[in-house]
C-alpha positions in Angstrom: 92.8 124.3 115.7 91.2 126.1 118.6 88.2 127.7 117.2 86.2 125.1 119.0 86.2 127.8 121.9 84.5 129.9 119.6 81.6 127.2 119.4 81.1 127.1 123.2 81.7 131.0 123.4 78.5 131.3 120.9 76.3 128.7 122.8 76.8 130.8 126.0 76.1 134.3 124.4 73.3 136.2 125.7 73.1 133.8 129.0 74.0 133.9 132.4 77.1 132.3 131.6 78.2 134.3 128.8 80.6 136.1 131.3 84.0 133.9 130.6 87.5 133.8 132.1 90.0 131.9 130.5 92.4 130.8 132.8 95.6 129.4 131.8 99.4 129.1 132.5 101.8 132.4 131.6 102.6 131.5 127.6 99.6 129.3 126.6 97.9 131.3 124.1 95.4 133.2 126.0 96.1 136.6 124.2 95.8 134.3 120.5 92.2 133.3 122.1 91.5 137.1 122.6 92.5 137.8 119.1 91.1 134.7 117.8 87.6 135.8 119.2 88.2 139.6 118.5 88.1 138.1 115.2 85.7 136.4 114.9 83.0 138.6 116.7 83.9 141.8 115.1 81.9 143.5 112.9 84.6 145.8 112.2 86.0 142.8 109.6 85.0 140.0 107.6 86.7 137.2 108.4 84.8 134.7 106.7 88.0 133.7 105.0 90.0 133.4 108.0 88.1 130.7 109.9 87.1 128.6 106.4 89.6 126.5 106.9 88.9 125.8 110.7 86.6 123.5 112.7 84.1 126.0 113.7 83.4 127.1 109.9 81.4 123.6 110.2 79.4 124.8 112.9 75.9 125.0 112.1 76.2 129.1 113.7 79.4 129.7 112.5 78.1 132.6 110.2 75.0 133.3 112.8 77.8 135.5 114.9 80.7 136.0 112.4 81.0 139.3 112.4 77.7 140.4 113.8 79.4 142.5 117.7 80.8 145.8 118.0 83.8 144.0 119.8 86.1 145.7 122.2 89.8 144.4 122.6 91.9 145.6 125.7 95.4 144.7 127.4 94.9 146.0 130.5 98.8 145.4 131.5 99.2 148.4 128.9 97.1 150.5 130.5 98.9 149.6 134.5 102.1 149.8 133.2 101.6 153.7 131.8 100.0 154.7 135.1 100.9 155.0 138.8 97.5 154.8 140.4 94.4 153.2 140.1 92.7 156.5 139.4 95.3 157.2 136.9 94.8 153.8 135.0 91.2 153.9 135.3 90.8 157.5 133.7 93.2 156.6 131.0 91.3 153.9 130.1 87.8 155.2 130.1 89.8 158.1 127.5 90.9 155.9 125.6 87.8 154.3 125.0 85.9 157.2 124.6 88.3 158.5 121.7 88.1 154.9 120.0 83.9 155.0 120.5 83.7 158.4 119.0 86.3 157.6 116.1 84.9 154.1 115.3 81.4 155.7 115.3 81.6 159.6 114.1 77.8 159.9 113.0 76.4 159.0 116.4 74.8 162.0 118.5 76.2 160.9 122.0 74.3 162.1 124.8 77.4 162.9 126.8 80.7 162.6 125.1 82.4 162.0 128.8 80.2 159.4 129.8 81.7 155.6 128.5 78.7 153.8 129.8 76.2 156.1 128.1 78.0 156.1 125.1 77.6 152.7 124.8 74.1 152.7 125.9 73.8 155.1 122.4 75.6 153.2 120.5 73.7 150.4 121.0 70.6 151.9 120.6 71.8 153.1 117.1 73.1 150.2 116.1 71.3 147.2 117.9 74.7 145.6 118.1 75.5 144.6 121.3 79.3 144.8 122.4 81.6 142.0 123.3 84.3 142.8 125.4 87.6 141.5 125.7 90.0 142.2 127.8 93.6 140.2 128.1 95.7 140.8 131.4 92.3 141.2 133.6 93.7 140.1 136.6 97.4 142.0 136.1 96.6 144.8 138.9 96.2 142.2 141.0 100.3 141.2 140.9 101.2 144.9 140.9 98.3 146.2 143.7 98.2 143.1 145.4 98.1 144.7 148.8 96.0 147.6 148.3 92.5 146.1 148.3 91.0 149.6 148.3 92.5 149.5 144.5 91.6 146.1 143.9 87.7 146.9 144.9 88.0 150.3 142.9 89.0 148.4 139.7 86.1 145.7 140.0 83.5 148.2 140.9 85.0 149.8 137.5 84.1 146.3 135.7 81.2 146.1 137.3 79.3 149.2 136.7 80.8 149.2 132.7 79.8 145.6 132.1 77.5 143.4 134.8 73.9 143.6 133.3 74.0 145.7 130.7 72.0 145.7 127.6 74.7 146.4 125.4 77.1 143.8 126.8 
């Protein structure tokens, strides 16, 4: 039973420290955490069923978040391994998540259709759900690009203007 994580994870959200990496050895479950907290968070399901039967339905917040984030799942090794650049992989991914925004949310007037951050920014505002985002393979352009540091520092100003101090994070 590992939904303990999901107890710390909760205690953290909305703080400084609700930025997490989980670090662990290749094979040891970190994409079944990501799932496991996709989950949980989503308010695209009801899992209430799902976690009865685990520690963290015992939690005295367990149904405080269950459900309650517009959650956002990635595998960033997808998105590098159908690209050849870091421009490439970038745009692709900021399509992608355009297309999923404006499917998953159809009656929202978007200021700009083209602009990820803004559409969040809307959707939020609609909504007063924040968004959790998870993404699995983080670190992967960092094997494949591990010499190009202009690369490297494109990709984490990427992460850092979507995600660092935003409202709807």
């Amino acid at each position: 039973d590992k939904t303990s994580m999901l107890s710390y994870t909760n205690q953290v959200l909305n703080t400084m420290q609700g930025y997490l990496c989980v670090s662990r050895p290749r094979r040891f479950g970190k994409s079944t955490a990501a799932n496991m907290l996709t989950a949980y968070y989503s308010c695209g399901c009801d899992s209430k069923a799902l976690f009865s039967g685990f520690k963290i339905a015992k939690d005295k917040d367990f149904e405080k978040y269950l459900n309650h984030y517009n959650t956002i799942s990635l595998n960033m090794q997808e998105f590098l391994s159908m690209t050849h650049s870091m421009d490439e992989m970038l745009t692709m991914l900021q399509k992608y998540l355009v297309l999923e925004l404006t499917r998953s949310f159809p009656n929202t007037a978007f200021f700009d259709k083209n602009n990820l951050i803004q559409m969040m920014r809307d959707i939020y505002a609609e909504t007063n759900r924040s968004f959790i985002v998870l993404i699995d393979e983080w670190d992967c352009l960092f094997r494949e690009y591990q010499h190009d540091t202009a690369a490297q520092k494109q990709y984490l100003d990427f992460l850092r203007s979507w995600l660092k101090d935003k409202d709807y994070v």
